[in-house]
N, C-alpha and C positions, 0 to 999 in steps of 0.2 A: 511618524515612523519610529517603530525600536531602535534603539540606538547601542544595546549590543542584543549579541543573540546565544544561548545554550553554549553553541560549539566556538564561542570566540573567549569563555569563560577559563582562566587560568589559574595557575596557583596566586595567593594571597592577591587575586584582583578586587577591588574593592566596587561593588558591583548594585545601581541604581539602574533597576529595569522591571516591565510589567509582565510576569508571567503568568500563564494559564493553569490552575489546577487540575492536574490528570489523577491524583489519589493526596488522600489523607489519614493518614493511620497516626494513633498515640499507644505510649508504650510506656512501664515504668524502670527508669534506671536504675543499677544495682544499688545507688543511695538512696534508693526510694522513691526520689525525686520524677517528676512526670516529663515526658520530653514528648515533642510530635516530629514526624519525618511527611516529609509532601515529595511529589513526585511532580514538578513544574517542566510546563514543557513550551516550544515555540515552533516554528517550522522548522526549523532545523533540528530539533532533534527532544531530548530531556535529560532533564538533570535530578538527581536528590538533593533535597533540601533538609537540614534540621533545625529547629528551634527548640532550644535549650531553656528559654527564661519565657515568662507569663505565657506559657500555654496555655492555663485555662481561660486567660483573659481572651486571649487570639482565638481560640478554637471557637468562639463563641461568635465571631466577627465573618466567617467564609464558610462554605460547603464545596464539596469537589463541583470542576466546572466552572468555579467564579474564577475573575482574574484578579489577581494581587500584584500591587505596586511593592517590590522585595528592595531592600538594603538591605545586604548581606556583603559576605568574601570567601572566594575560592578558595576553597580548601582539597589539596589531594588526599584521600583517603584509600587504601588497600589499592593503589591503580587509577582508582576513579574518580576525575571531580567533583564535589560535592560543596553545598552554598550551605554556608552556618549562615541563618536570617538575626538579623540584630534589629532592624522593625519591620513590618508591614501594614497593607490596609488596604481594604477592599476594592475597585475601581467598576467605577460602572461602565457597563459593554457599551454607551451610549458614544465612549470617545475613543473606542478602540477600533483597528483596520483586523475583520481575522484574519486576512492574510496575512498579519505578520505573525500568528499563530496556530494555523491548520496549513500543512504543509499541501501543495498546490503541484498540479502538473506543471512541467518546461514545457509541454507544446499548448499556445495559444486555443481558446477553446471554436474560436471562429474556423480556422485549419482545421481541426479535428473534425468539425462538424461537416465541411469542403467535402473533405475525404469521406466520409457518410456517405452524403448525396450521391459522390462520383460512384459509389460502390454500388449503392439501393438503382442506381441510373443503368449501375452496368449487368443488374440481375433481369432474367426475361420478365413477363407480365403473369407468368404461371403461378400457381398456389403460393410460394416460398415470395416471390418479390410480391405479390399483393400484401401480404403477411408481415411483412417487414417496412412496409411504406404505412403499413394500418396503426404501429406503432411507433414507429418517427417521427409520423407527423401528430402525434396526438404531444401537443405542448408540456404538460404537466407531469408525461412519462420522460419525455427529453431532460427536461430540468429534473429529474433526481436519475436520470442513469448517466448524466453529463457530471454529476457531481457527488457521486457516490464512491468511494475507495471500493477499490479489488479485492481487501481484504483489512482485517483488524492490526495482521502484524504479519513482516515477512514478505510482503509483495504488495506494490502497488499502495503503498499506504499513506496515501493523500488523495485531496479532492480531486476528481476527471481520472484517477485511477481504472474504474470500470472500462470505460470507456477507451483509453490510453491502451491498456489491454487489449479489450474486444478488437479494437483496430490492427493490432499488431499480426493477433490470431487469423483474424479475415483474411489481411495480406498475406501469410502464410495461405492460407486457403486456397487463394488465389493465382499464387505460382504452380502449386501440387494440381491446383486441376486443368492448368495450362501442359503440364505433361503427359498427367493421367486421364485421356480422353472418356476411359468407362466413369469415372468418376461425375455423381452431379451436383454441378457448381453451387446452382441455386440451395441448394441443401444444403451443402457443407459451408457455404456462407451464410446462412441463417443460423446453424448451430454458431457458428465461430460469434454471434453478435450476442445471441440469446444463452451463451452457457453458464454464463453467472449473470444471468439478469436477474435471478432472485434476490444477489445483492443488494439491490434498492433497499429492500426490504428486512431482511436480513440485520444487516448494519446500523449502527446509528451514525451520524456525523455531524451533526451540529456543532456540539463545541468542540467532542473529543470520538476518536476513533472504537467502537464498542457494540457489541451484540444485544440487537432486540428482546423482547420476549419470545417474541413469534420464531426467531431466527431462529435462539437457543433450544426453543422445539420442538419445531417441523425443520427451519433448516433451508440454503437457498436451493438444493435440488430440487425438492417438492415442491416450492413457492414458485420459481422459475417454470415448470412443468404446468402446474397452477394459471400462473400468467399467460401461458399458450392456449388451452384451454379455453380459458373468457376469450382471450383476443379471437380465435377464430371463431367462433360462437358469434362475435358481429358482424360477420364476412358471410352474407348468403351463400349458401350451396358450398362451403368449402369443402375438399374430399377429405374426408376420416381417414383415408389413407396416408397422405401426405402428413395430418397430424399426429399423428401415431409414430410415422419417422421421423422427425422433428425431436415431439421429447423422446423416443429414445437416446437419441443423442443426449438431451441434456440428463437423462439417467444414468447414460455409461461414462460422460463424459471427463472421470476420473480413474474410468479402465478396470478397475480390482475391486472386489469385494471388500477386503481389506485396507483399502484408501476411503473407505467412503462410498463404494458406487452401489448405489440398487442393482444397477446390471451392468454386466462387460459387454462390451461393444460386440456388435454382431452382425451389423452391417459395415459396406467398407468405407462409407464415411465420416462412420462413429468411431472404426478404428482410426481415420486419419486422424479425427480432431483430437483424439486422446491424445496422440503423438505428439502433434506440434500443439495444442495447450503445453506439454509437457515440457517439450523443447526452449519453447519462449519463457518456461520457468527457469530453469537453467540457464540458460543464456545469461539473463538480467539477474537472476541471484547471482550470480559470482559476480556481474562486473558492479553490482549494488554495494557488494561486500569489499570490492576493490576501492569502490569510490568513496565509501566509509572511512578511509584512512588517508587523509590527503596531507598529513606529513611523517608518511611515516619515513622511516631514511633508507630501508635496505629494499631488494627487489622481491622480497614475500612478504606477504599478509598475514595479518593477522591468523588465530586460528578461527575456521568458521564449525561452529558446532552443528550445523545440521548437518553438513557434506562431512564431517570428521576429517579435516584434513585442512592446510596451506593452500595456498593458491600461489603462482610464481607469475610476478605481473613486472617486468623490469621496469624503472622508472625512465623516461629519455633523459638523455644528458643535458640538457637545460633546465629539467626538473627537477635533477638531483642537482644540481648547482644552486636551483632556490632554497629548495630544503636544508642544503649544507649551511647556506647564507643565513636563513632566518630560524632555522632550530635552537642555534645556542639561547636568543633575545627570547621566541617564545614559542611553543609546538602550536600555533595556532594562525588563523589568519587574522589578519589586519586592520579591515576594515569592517564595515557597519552590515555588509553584506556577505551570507555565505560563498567562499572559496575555495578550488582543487589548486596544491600547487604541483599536481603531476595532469600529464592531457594524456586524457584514455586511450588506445589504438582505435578502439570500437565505440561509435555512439550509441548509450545504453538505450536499449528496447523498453516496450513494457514485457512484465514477467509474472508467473504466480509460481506460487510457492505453498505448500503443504502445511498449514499451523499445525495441524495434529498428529503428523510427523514428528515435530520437534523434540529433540532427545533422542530421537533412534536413529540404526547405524545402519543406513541403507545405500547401497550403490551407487554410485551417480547414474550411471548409465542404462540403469534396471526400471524401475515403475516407482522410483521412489518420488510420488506427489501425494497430494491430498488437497483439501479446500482452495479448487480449482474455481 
């Protein structure tokens, strides 16, 4: 097991740990001299790293995606902590856990799976639950939509993420058509499962979180769309009709032409899923961006650059009593495992969030999503 992690890294800590390469760029300093900056990362989070002496000798030793045994020391720089590497060297994946460097769902994947069944159990036998048991149970599709992140960056971004998600969205589904009786269930819970199941695909996740070929593209709306497609095609006599409303859902299901969607919703199931996709985005980006900052001392956050604005999240009075206690010693936690030292009001959902949004200045409460 790591024995520290990214987010427990302080100033001048003097720092013996095995991190993952996420990037490797070289650059030449104003003396001329050549330096390299790595981007190392763990489940908890990443850091910058520089190396200042025998570049050319190291660079010659790793390629992004290996893991490196780093001696280094924290260094603050402009805000941010940063590890000046004094040695490292290469390690082979043969003695490493990824978990302790691809950041992983909190919910159990046996549970997650529970919840599945109960769902797929609770659809009728009509086109939409055949449909949906045709690819649950096929093993090989389970195992990468169980373990595929929601997205690159921004929501969902660790392993069981898809899934984490899809689930979140179904149960949305699930109350709304407990109200809305015109509404059909089986639909709008087959879209809630299927609207980024192109992600499989899409993504890569092996070592590190990042875009296909294929994804970069075509993309997972068409691949997702795509995968419907084949799947019914195994299912004698399925009706073209029902296929046809299916993916349009997964084509609108970003709402706007300009977020990304082939088409806006135009039936009223397509409008719900736009919604609460969009909702559970929202939800879980703020309280993601809340829980990002677990010491901080006053009752607002940071700023968050997609939403352009604070968030006012008070901390409870035994929280800010730890924070008051352990801030002066160190802004960090303590031990070997990641730590909040404030308790959320709300247990976070899964969420998605818009990557190609990022930088513009949209509404909260308007259509501002994207790579749903």
């Amino acid at each position: 097991m790591k024995q520290i992690y990214v987010n427990q890294i302080g100033e001048r800590d003097q720092v013996e740990a095995v991190f993952l390469v996420r990037e490797c760029t070289q650059a030449m300093a104003r003396n001329g001299k050549p330096y390299m900056t790595l981007k190392l990362m763990d489940r908890t989070g990443e850091i910058e790293a520089r190396v200042w002496d025998r570049v050319e000798e190291w660079a010659r030793l790793f390629a992004k995606n290996d893991f490196l045994q780093i001696s280094g020391r924290g260094n603050l720089y402009m805000g941010k902590m940063q590890l000046v590497v004094q040695d490292l060297k290469k390690v082979s994946e043969d003695s490493i856990d990824l978990a302790d460097f691809m950041p992983v769902s909190k919910r159990p994947l046996v549970e997650m799976r529970g919840e599945l069944d109960e769902l797929l159990a609770s659809m009728t036998d009509g086109p939409f639950g055949e449909l949906m048991r045709a690819f649950f149970a096929d093993a090989k599709f389970f195992k990468l939509y169980s373990r595929a992140p929601a997205a690159k960056g921004m929501h969902h971004v660790f392993l069981g993420g898809l899934l984490e998600h899809s689930l979140a969205v179904a149960a949305l589904a699930c109350d709304i058509a407990k109200r809305y009786a015109q509404v059909d269930r089986d639909l709008l819970i087959a879209g809630a499962l299927m609207h980024d199941v192109g992600k499989i695909a899409e993504l890569s996740y092996e070592r590190s979180f990042d875009y296909t070929d294929e994804g970069k593209l075509i993309g997972h709306i068409v691949m997702g769309v795509e995968m419907i497609e084949e799947r019914s095609r195994t299912i004698p006599d399925f009706p073209r009709q029902q296929v046809m409303l299916l993916k349009h859902l997964l084509l609108s299901h970003h709402g706007q032409y300009e977020y990304g969607s082939p088409k806006r919703p135009k039936i009223l199931e397509a409008v719900i899923l736009s919604f609460i996709d969009d909702l559970d985005s929202k939800i879980n980006g703020i309280q993601t961006h809340i829980d990002k900052e677990p010491a901080r001392t006053g009752d607002w956050t940071g700023y968050h650059r997609l939403y352009d604005r604070y968030f006012y999240a008070p901390l409870e009075p035994q929280d800010a009593a730890i924070v008051e206690a352990t801030a002066p010693v160190a802004q960090r936690p303590q031990t070997s495992e990641p730590a909040k030292v404030y308790r959320s009001r709300n247990e976070p959902l899964g969420f998605t969030l818009g990557e190609k949004l990022a930088g513009q200045n949209l509404p909260l409460f308007g259509n501002d999503k994207k790579d749903k």
